[in-house]
C-alpha angles and dihedrals in degrees: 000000000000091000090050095048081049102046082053093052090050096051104049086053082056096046086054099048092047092051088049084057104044087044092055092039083056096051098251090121132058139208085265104058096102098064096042090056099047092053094059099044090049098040108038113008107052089041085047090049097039083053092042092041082046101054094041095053115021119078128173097266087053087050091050097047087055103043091087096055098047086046091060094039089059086043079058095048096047090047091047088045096051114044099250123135 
């Protein structure tokens, strides 16, 4: 059962990758393309997943259980920052 979960993976990546090809050997794609992409998956799909990701697992219990830990991770950044040991 596991094989068969990661031959599936595997073959929808190549799917992907092979459509990519056949697309940029047809001309749908230009030169440009890179950089486009990039942009919006920098700027718009990874904000919009970590919100969504956000949203969907993170209630407030979970919050509260990790806001001592994020309290004494900023106190090790200030002191880092500034000098201080």
């Amino acid at each position: 059962m596991a094989f068969l979960t990661s031959v599936e993976s595997i073959l929808a990546i190549v799917l992907v990758i092979a459509l990519g090809f056949l697309l940029r050997q047809q001309g749908w794609f230009a030169d440009s393309f890179a950089g486009n992409i990039s942009k919006l998956i920098m700027n718009v799909a990874l904000p919009a997943s970590i919100f969504v990701s956000v949203l969907t697992y993170l209630s407030r219990d979970k919050l509260m259980s990790l806001s001592g830990s994020l309290v004494y991770g900023l106190i090790s950044v200030i002191i880092g920052y500034s000098g201080l040991k």
